[in-house]
DOTOR-499850 format. One record per residue (C-alpha): residue number from 1; x, y, z; residue in three letters. Coordinates in nm, 2 decimals. Layout:
N
NUM	X	Y	Z	ALA;
...
This chain:
361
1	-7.87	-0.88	-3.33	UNK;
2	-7.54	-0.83	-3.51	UNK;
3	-7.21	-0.84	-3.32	UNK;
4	-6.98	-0.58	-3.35	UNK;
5	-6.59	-0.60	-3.33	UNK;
6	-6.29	-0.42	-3.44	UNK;
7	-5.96	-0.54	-3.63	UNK;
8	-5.72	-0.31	-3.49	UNK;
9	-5.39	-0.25	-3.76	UNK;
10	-5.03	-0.04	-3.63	UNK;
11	-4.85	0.05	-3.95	UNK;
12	-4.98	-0.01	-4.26	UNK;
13	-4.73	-0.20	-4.50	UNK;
14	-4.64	-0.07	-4.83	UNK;
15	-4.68	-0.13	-5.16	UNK;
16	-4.95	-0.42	-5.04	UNK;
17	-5.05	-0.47	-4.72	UNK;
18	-5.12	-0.83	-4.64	UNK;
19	-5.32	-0.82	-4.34	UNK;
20	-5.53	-0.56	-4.40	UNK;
21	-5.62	-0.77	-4.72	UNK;
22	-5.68	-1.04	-4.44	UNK;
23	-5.89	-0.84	-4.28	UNK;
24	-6.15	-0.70	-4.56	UNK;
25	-6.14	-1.04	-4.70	UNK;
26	-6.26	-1.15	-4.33	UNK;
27	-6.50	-0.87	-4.25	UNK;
28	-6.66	-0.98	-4.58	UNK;
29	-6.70	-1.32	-4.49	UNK;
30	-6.81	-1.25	-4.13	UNK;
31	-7.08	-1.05	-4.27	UNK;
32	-7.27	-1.40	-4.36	UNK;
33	-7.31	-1.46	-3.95	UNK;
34	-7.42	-1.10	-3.88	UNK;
35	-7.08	-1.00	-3.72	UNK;
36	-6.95	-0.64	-3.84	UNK;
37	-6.58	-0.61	-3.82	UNK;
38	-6.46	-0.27	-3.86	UNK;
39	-6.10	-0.20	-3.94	UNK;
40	-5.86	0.07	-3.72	UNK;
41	-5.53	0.14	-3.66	UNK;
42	-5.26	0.28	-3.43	UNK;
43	-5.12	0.53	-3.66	UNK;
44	-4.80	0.55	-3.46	UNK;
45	-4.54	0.60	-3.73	UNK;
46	-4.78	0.92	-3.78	UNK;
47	-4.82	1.04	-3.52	UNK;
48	-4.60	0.94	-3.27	UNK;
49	-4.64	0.70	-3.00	UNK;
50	-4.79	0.88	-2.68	UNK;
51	-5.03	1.06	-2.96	UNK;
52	-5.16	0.73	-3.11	UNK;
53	-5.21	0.57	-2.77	UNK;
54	-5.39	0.87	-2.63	UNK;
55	-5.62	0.83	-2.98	UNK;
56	-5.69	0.46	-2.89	UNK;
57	-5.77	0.54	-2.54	UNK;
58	-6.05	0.75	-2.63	UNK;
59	-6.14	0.48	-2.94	UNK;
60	-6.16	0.22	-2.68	UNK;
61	-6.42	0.38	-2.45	UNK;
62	-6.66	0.27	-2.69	UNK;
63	-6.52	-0.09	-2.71	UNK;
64	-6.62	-0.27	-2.38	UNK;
65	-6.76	-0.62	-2.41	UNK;
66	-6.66	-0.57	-2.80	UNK;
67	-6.38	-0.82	-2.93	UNK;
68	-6.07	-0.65	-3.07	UNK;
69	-5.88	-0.85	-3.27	UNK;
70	-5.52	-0.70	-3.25	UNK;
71	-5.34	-0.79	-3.57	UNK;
72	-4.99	-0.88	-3.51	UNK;
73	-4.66	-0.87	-3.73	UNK;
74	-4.33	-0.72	-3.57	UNK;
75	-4.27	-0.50	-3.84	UNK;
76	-4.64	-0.35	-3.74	UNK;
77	-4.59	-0.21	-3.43	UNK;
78	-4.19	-0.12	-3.47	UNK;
79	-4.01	-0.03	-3.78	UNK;
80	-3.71	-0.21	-3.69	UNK;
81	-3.87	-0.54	-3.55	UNK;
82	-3.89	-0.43	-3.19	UNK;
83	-4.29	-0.48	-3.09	UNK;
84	-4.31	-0.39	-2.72	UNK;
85	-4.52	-0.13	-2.78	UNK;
86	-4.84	-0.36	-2.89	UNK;
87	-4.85	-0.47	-2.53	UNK;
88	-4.90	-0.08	-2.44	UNK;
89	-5.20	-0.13	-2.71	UNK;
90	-5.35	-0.44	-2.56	UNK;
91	-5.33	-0.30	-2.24	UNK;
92	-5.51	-0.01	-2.26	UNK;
93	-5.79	-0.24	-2.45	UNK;
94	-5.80	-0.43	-2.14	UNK;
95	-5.85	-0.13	-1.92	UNK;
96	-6.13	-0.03	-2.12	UNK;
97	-6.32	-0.35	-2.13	UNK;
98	-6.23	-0.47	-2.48	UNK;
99	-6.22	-0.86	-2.50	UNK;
100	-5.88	-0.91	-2.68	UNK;
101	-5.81	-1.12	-2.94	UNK;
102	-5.39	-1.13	-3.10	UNK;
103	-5.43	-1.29	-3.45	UNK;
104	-5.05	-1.37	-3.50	UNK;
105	-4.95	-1.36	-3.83	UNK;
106	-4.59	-1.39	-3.73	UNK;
107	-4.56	-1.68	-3.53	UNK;
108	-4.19	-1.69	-3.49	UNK;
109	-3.92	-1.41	-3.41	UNK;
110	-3.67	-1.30	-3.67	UNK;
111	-3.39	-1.51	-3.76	UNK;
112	-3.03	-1.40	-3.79	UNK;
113	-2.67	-1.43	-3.67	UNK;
114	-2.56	-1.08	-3.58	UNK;
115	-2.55	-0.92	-3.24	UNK;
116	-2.85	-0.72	-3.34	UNK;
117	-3.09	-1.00	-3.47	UNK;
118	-3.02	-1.20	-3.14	UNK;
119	-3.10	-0.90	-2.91	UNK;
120	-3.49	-0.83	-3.15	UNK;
121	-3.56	-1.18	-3.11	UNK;
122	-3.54	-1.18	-2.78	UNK;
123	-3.75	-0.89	-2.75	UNK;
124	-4.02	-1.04	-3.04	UNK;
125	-4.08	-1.34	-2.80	UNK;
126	-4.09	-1.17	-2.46	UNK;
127	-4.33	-0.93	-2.64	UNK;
128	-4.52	-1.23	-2.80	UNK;
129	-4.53	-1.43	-2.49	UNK;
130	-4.69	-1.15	-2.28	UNK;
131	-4.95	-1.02	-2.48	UNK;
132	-5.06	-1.38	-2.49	UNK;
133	-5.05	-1.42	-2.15	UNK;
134	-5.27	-1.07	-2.14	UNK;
135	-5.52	-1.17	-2.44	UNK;
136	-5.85	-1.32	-2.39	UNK;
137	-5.79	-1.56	-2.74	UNK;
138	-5.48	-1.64	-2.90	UNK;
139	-5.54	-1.66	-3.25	UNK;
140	-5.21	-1.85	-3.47	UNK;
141	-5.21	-1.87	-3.79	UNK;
142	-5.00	-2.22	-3.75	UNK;
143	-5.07	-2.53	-3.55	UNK;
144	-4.96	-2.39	-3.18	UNK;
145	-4.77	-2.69	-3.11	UNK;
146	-4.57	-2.62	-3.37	UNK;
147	-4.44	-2.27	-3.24	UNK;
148	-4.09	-2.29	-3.08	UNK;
149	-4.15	-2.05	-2.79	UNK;
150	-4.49	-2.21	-2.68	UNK;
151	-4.33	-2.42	-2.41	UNK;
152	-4.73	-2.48	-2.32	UNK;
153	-5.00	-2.46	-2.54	UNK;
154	-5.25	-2.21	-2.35	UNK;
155	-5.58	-2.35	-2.33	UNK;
156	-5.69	-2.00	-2.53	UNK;
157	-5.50	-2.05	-2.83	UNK;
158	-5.64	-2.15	-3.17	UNK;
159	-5.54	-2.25	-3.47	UNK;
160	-5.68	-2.04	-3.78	UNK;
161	-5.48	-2.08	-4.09	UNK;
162	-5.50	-1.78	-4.34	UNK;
163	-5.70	-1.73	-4.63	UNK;
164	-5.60	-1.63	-4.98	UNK;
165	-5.61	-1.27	-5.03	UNK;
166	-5.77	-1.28	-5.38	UNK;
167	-6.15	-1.29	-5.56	UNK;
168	-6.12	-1.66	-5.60	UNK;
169	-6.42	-1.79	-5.82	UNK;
170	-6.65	-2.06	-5.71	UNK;
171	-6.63	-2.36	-5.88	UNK;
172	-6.39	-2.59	-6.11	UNK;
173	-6.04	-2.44	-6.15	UNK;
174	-6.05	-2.18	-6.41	UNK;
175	-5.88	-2.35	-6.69	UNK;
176	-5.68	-2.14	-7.02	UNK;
177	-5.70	-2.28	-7.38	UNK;
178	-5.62	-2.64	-7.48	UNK;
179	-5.31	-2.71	-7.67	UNK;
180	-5.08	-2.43	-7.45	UNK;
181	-4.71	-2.54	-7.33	UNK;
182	-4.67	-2.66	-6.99	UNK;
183	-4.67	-2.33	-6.73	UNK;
184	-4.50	-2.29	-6.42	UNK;
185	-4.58	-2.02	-6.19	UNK;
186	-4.39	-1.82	-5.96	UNK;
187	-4.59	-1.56	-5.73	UNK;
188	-4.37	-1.31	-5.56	UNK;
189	-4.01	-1.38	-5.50	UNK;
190	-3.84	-1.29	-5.15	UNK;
191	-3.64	-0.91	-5.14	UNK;
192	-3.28	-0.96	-5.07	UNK;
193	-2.99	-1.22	-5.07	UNK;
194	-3.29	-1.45	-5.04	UNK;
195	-3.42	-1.35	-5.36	UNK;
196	-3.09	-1.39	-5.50	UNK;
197	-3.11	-1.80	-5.41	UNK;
198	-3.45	-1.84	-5.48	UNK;
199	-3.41	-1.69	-5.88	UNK;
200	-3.11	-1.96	-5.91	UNK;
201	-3.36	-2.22	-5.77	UNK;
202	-3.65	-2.13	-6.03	UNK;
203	-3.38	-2.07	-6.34	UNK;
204	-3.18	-2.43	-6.26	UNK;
205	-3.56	-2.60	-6.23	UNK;
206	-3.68	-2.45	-6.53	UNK;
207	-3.42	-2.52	-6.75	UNK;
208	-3.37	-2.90	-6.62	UNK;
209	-3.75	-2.89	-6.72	UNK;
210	-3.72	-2.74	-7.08	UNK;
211	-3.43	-2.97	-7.14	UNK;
212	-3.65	-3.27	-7.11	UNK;
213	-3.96	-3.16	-7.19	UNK;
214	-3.93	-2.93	-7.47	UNK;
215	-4.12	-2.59	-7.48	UNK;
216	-4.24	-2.44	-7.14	UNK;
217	-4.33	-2.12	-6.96	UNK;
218	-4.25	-1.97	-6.69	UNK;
219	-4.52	-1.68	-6.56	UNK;
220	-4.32	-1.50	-6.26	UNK;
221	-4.53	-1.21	-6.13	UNK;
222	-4.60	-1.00	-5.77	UNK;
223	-4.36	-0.88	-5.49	UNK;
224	-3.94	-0.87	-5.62	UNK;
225	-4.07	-1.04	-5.95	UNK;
226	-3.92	-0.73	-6.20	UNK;
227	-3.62	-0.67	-6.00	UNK;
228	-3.50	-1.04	-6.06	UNK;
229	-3.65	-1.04	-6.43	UNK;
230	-3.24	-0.95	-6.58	UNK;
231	-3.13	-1.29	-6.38	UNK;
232	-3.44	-1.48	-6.53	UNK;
233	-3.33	-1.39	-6.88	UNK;
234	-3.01	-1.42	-6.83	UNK;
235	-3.04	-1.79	-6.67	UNK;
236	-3.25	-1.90	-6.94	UNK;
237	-3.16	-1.73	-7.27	UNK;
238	-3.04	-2.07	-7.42	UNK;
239	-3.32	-2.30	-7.33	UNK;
240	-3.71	-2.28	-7.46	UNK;
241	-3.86	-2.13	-7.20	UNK;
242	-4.12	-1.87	-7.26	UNK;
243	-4.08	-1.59	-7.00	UNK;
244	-4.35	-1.38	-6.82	UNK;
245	-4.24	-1.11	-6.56	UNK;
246	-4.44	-0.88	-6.38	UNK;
247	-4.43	-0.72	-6.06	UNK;
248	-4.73	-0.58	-5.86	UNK;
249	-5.10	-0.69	-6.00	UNK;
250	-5.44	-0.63	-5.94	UNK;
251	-5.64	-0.94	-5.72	UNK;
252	-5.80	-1.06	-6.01	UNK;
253	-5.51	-1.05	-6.27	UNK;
254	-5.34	-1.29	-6.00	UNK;
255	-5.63	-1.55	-5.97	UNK;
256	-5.59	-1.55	-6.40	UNK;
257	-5.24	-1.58	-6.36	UNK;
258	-5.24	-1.89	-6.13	UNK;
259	-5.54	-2.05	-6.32	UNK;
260	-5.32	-2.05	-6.64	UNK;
261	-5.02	-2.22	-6.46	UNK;
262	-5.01	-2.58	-6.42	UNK;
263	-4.82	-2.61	-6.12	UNK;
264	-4.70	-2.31	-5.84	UNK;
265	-4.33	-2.34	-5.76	UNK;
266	-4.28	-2.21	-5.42	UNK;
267	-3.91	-2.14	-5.25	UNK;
268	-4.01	-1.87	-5.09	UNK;
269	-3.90	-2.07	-4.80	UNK;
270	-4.06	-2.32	-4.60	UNK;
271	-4.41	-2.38	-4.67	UNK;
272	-4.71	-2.32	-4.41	UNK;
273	-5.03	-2.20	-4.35	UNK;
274	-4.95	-1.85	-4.29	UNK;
275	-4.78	-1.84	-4.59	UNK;
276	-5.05	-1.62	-4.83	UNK;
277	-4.87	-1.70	-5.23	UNK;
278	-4.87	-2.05	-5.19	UNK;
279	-5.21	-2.07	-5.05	UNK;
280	-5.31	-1.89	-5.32	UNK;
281	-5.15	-2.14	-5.58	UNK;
282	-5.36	-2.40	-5.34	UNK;
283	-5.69	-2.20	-5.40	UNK;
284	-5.66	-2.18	-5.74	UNK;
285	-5.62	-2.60	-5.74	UNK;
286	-5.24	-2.64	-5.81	UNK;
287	-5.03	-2.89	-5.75	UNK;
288	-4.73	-2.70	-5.51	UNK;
289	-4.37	-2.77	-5.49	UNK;
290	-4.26	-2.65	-5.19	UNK;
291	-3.97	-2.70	-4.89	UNK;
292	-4.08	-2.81	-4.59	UNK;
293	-4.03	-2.68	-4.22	UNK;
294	-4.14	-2.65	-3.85	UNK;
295	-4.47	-2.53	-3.92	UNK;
296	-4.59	-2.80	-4.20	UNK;
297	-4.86	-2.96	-4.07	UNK;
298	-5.22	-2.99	-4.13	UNK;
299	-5.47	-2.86	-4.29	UNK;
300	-5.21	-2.75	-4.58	UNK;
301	-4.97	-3.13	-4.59	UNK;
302	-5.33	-3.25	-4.71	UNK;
303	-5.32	-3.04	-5.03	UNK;
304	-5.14	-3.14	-5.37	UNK;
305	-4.79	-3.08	-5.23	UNK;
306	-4.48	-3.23	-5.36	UNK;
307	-4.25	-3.14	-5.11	UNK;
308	-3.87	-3.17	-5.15	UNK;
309	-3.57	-3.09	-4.92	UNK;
310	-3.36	-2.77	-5.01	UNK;
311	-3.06	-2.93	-4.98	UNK;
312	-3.14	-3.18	-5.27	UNK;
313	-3.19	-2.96	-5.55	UNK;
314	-3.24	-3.29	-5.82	UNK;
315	-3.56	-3.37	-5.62	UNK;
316	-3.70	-3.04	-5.70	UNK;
317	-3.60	-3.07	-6.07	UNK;
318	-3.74	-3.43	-6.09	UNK;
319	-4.04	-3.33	-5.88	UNK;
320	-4.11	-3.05	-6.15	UNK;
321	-4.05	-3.26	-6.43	UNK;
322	-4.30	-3.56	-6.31	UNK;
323	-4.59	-3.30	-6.20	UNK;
324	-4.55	-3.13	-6.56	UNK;
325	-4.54	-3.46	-6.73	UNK;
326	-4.76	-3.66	-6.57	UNK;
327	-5.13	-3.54	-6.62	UNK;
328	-5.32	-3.80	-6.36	UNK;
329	-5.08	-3.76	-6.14	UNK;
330	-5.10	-3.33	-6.17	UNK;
331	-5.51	-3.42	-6.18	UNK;
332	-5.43	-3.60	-5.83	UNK;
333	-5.26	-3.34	-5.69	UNK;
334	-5.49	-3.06	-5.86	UNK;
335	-5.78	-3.18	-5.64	UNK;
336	-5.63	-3.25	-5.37	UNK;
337	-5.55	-2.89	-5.31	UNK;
338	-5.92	-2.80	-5.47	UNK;
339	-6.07	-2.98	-5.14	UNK;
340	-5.83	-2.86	-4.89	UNK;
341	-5.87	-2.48	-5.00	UNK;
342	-6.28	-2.53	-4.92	UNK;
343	-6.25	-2.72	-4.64	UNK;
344	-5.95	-2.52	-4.45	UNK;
345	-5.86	-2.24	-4.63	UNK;
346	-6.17	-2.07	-4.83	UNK;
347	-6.28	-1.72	-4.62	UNK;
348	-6.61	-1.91	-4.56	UNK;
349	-6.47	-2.15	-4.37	UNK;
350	-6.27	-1.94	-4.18	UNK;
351	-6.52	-1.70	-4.09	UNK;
352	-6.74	-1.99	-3.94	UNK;
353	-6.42	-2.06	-3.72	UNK;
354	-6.43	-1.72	-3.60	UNK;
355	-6.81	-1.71	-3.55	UNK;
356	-6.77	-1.97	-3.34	UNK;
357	-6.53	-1.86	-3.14	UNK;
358	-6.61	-1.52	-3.10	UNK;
359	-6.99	-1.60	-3.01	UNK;
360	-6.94	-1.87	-2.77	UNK;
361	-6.67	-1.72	-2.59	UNK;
């Protein structure tokens, strides 16, 4: 008999919306162990809070003794990074019967200096902290010891990295045509000041590259790729690097993209496995140079990463230059990342997770 359960959304991002890709990408998969997963949503920014929750109230009648799995970012339920009002949402799925599940796609509150950030993060981890103490299953997308305001580990968390939101083909890596120039890839750059370090990072790499290597290319494409495509050119006018930028791409384009590169180059910030573009470089079997952080850890330290501290900028140039180089050792890595997607991070493998989970609980 197939199971029923719901994903249940607030806002819905825009231009992309990353979890509900999560989401039909899961559904899909969950389909092979004859559990539907039907995607809502709390259209507050709509229609108004005390609108939506009446709406939800009348949806969740028909819920009891179904799983809800309560999707949550803080930019999903406030639009300035103040949450509390999820807990109103898990609440009146409890009252109704639901069996509650938060999948936690942000793990951590915002950071920041100002007066401002210091009050929402306060408010992100008493809101994160209750509706876990309120949900039936705790679903992070990083290791839960690795989360800063899980003093204890609840014996209801799990650890469920996230999948790559793109139609990635079984089999061997797709491979482009012999005799091309090295290519490095770049999938989505960060919005922001942020942005504004990270393009330095990629232009100093890629010209350290090109000036010992000779010819290369640089393929830079999704989120903030065109509005820094002035600074690419600019940075390396004067070296031989071939330059690709474009912004927003279908799925597919994005898989042929990645299979083209030889290696994904990924600043975006600390690497993890919540972290969608880089585990997309991983599914597509490159080698990744990343930053580490906090939430490094298993399943995704056991792909090809060459990880190198932000504050030594050579190791990053020399890292590039050795994984561009250096074909056994960019084979090593290649597979390396090959077996970890299948193993950890394909959607198979992450529905069986949550097939076992949400039938034996």
């Amino acid at each position: 008999m197939s199971i029923r359960c719901v994903a249940l959304l607030g806002r819905k991002d825009k231009p992309t919306d990353a979890v509900e890709e999560y989401c039909t990408y899961l559904s899909s998969a969950l389909e092979t162990h004859d559990i539907q997963l039907a995607i809502q949503r709390v259209t507050w920014e709509i229609d108004g809070w005390p609108e939506a929750l009446q709406s939800l109230r009348l949806r969740a009648s028909n819920w009891r003794d179904h799983w809800v799995l309560v999707q949550y970012t803080a930019l999903a339920w406030s639009a300035r990074g103040f949450p509390q009002r999820v807990l109103s949402t898990v609440k009146i799925l409890k009252s109704a019967g639901a069996r509650v599940a938060i999948v936690f796609h942000d793990v951590e509150p915002y950071p920041g200096t100002r007066l401002i950030d210091t009050i929402r993060r306060f408010g992100q981890v008493w809101t994160m902290r209750r509706v876990a103490t309120f949900a039936d299953l705790n679903v992070f997308t990083v290791p839960p010891e690795r989360i800063s305001w899980l003093a204890n580990v609840p014996g209801n968390a799990v650890f469920i990295p996230v999948g790559a939101n793109l139609p990635i083909p079984t089999g061997p890596k797709l491979r482009s045509l012999p005799n091309r120039i090295p290519t490095i890839g770049v999938f989505s750059i960060t919005g922001g000041e942020a942005g504004v370090r990270e393009t330095k990072v990629i232009v100093t790499a890629s010209r350290f590259a090109a000036e010992r290597l000779g010819a290369l290319r640089l393929s830079v494409f999704g989120r903030q790729a065109e509005v820094r495509e002035t600074e690419l050119r600019e940075g390396l006018r004067d070296v031989p690097v071939e330059l690709s930028v474009e912004g927003l791409i279908e799925p597919e384009n994005v898989v042929q993209r990645l299979a083209g590169c030889d290696v994904l180059l990924f600043v975006r910030g600390p690497i993890s496995s919540r972290r969608g573009s880089a585990i997309a470089g991983i599914a597509c079997g490159l080698p990744v140079i990343a930053y580490p952080g906090s939430e490094t850890a298993m399943p995704i330290t056991g792909a090809g990463l060459v990880l190198v501290s932000p504050s030594r900028p050579d190791d990053l140039n020399a890292a590039l230059v050795r994984v561009l180089s250096d074909t056994t050792y960019r084979m090593e890595l290649s597979a390396r990342s090959r077996a970890t997607y299948e193993n950890h991070f394909a959607w198979p493998a992450i529905a069986a997770r949550f097939n076992s989970l949400l039938t034996n609980r």
